[in-house]
N, C-alpha and C positions, 0 to 999 in steps of 0.2 A: 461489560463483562463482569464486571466486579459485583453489579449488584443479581445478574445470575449466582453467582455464588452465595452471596449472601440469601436470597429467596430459598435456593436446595438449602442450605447451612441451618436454615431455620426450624427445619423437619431433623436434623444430627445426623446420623448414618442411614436413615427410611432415606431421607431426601440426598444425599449422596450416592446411594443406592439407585435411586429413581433416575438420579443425573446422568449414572454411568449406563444407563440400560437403554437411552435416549443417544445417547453419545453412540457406543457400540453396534446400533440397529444402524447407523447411517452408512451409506458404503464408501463417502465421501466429506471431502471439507470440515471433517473436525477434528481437533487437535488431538495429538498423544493423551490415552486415560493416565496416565502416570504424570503428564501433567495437571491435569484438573486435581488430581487425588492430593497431591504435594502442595495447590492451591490452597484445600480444603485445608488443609492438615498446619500451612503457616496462618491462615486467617483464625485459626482456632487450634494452640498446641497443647491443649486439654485432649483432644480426641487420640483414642488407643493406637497405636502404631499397626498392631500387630491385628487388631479389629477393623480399622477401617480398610486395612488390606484385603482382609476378609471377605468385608462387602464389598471393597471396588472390587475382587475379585471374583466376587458371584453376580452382582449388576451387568459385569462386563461379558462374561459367559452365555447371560441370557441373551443378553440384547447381540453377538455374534450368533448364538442361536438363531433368533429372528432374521437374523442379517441372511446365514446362509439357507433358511426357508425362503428368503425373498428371490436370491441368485439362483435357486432352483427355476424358478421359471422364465429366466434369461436364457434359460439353457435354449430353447425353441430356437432362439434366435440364431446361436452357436452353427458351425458348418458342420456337415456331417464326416468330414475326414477332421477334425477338431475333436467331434463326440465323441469317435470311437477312437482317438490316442490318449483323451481324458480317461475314457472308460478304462484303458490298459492298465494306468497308472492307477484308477481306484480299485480293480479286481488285486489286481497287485499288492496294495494295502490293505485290503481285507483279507487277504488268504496267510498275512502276518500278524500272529495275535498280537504283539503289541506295537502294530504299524503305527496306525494312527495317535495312538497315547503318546507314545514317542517324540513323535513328529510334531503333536500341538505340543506339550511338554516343553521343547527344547524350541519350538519359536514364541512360547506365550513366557518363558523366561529369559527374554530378551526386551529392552523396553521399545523396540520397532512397533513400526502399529500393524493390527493382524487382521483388517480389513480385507484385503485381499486376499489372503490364506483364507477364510471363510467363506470368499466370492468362487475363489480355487474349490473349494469342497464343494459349493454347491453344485457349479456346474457338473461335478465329476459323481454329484449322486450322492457324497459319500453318507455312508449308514454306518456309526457307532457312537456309542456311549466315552469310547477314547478319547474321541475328538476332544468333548469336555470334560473330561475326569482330567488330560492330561493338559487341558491350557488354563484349567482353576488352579490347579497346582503352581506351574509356570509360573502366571498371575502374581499367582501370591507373593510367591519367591521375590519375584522382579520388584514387584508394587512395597513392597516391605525397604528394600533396599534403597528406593528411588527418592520414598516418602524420607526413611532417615537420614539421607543426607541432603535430604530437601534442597537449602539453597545451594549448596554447594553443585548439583547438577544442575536444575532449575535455571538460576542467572546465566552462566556462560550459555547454556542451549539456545534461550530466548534471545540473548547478545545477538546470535549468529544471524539470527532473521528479525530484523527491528522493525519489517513489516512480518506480522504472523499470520497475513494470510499468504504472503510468498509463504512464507515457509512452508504451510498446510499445502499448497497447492503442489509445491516440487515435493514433498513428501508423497502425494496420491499421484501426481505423473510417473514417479518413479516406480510405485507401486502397479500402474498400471503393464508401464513395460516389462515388469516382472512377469505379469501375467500373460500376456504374448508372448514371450519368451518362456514361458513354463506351459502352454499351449500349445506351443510350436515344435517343441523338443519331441522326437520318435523314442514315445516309451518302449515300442515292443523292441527296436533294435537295443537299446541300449539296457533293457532287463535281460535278453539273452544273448547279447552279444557285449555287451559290456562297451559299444562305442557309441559317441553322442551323434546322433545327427539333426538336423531338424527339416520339418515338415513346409512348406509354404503357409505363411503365416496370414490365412484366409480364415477369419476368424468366426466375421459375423456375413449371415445367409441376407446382403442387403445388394 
């Protein structure tokens, strides 16, 4: 792992940049960007705080970009009583102008990973410029805060899972249940009727 970083580390912020856009495209199995970046930033604390947040911030954007053009064509697979309760919930956010800005916004400045919130958009179609104006923003916010107190978040996190591919893996399982369960849930009752219910959680057309 160590000398991954030093290979990106070698190119400065292009190749951190290039790190996080690789990382971010994957839907799976790779750890927190805010961890790689806080990597970057002890192996070399010359590089700018407030810069390198910057580009982890915009590597990370794109490559969720890519992420949820790829989720778009999972969609097929998706059930058709699935499709149209995703569908609910994205007409629903587009008919709010700042739905979606919001909603990336206030989970891309959290340091959770946002793999599945962009596998969520894609299946649901979603169309706006929100999406990434408000989870670059997020990003940054989080990624600035995470990098400054580097080890002090960093150590205890890694502590927690001393094997780190458990830990990636029950981070994406959990992630995944997120997503059945955010699939599952009856948008149209609970937009106009304000109670939650959920759907038969029949997900994929197999």
């Amino acid at each position: 792992m160590l000398d991954i970083f030093e290979i990106f580390g070698e190119f400065s912020y292009f190749g951190i940049f290039l790190a996080l856009i690789a990382v971010n495209a994957s839907p799976i199995l790779m750890p927190p960007s805010w961890i790689i970046l806080t990597s970057f930033y002890l192996l070399d604390p010359t590089l700018n705080v407030v810069i390198l947040a910057m580009v982890g911030a915009t590597g990370a954007t794109l490559g969720r970009f890519i992420l949820k053009r790829i989720s778009v064509i999972f969609r097929r697979f998706v059930a058709e009583e699935q499709k149209t309760n995703l569908d609910v919930i994205g007409n629903y956010l587009n008919q709010k102008k700042y739905g979606y800005l919001i909603a990336s916004f206030l989970f891309g400045a959290t340091p959770l990973p946002s793999n599945m919130l962009f596998i969520a958009y894609g299946l649901m179609r979603a169309k706006s410029m929100g999406i990434y104006v408000g989870f670059w923003f997020g990003r940054t916010i989080s990624y600035i805060i995470m990098i400054y107190f580097g080890n002090a978040v960093l150590t205890p996190f890694l502590e927690m899972f001393e094997d780190r591919l458990t830990g990636i893996l029950l981070i994406d399982g959990a992630g995944i249940g997120l997503i059945i369960i955010f699939a599952s849930i009856n948008w149209t009752l609970l937009i106009t009727q304000r109670k939650i219910k959920f759907v038969k959680p029949k997900i994929w057309r197999f």
